[in-house]
N, C-alpha and C positions, 0 to 999 in steps of 0.2 A: 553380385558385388555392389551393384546401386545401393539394394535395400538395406547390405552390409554399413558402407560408407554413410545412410542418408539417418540409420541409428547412433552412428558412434558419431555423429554431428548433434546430435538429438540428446546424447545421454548427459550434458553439463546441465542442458535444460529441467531434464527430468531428474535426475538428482538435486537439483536446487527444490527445486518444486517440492518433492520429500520431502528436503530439509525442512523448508517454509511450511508445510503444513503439516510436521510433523505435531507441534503443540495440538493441534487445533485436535488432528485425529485422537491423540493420548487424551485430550479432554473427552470426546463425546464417548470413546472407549470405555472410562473410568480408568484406565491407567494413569490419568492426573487428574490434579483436584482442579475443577474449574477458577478456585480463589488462587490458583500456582502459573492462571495463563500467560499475565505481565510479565513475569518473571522468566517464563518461558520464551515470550518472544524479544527478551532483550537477550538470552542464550544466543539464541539461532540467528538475531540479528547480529552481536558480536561473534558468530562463527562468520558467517559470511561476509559481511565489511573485513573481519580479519584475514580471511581466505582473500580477501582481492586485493587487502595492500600486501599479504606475502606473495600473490602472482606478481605485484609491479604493477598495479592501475594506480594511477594516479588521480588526487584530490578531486583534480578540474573533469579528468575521464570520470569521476563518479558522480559529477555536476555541482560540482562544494564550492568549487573554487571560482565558478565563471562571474566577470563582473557585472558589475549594476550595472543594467541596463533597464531603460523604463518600460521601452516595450512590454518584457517580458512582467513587470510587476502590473503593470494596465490591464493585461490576457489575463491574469493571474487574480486581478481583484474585480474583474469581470465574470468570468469562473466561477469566482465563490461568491458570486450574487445570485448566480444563477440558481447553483447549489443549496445556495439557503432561500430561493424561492421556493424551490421541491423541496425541502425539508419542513417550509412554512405552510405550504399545502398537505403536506402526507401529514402536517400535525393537527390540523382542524380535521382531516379525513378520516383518520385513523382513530376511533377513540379507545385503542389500546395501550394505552400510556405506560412505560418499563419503569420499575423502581430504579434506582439513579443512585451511584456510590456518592461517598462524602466529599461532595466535590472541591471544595477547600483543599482535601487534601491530596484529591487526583490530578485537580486543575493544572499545576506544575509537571506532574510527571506524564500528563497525554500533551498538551505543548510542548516542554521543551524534552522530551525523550521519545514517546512511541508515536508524534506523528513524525519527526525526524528522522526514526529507526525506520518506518513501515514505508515512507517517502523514497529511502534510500535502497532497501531492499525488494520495493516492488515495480519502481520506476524506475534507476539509473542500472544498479544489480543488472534485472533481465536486458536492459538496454545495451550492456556489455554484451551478454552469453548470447544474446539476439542476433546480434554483431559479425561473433565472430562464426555463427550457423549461417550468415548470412539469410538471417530470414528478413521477411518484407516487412516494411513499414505496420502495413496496419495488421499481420500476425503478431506484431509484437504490442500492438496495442489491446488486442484480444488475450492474450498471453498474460499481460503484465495486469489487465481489470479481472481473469477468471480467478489468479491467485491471490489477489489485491482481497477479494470476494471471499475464496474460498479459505483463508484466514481468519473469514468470521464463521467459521461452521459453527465451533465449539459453542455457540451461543445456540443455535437449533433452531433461528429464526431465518423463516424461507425470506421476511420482507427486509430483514438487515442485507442476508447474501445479495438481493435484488437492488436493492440501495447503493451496495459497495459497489455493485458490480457497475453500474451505471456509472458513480462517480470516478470508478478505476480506468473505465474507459476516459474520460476527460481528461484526467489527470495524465494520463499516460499517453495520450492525443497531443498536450501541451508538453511535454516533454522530449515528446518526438519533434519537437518543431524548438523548442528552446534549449533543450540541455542544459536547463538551472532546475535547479534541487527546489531555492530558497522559496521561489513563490509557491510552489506547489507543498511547501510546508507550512508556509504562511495559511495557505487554504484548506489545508487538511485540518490544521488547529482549531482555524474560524468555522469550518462546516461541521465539525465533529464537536464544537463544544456546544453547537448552535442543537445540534439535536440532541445531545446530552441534558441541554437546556430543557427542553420541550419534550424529554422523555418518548423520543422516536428510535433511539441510537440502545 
């Protein structure tokens, strides 16, 4: 009966998790075209953000709404200094530089769209379903950086997954302790445009 009970606590988790990485798997599969992945995860982010306002979470539960507070922007532009030190080292270390889409015309929709969407469904999203499994703190810190990560499969690089997966932990660390969305988006923009920049990302 435990192992009964200790699944069907488990399964919103593992169905999210599906969801979330379903683009990723359809990419490396060939059942979607790698140029279709944007597209994909702005899908599966408006499934999910839609699934939690027809449950009834509200704005602030999804950490949209909480106020300015400076604390949390101080932790948050602290963070993404740190971030783009390791971004600024991995890019003199590494000298395998990635070709780099037209960024003019990306720039806008990875700021104010998919570090928003991926902010929202890989940090506050699981912090819910976390929640109400009552799983522990830093499970859900591990949880929210392995999916945060494994969202970058589709790309087939082992050092992006290890990048994400690092930065998902912080992000998801500072989340746990804040419940604001805003700065952890603020920082997702600045550390993903930084290596966009420098051809790491």
């Amino acid at each position: 009966m435990t192992l009964f009970r200790d699944v069907r606590a488990m399964s919103p988790l593992l169905g999210f998790s599906l969801l979330l990485l379903a683009p990723a798997i359809a990419v490396r599969s060939g059942a979607l075209s790698f140029d279709l992945r944007f597209e994909a995860l702005l899908i599966v982010s408006a499934v999910c953000i839609g699934a939690c306002v027809l449950a009834g979470f509200s704005s602030s539960e999804l950490g949209l709404s909480t106020p300015w507070i400076a604390r949390h922007w101080v932790g948050g532009t602290a963070l993404t200094l740190v971030l783009a030190l390791a971004i600024l080292l991995e890019a003199n270390l590494v000298a395998d530089h990635k070709p780099q889409p037209d960024w003019a015309a990306f720039a806008p929709f990875y700021v104010l769209v998919s570090s928003p969407c991926q902010e929202v469904v890989c940090r506050a999203i699981p912090k819910l379903i976390a929640d109400r499994a009552q799983m522990s703190g830093r499970n859900y810190v591990l949880f929210s950086a392995a999916v945060f990560s494994l969202m970058h499969f589709a790309y087939g690089d082992s050092l992006l997954l290890l990048n994400t997966f690092f930065a998902g932990l912080a992000w998801a660390a500072a989340y746990l302790v804040t419940r604001n969305i805003w700065p952890l988006v603020a920082s997702h923009a600045a550390t993903g445009t930084l290596a966009f920049w420098l051809g790491v990302a």
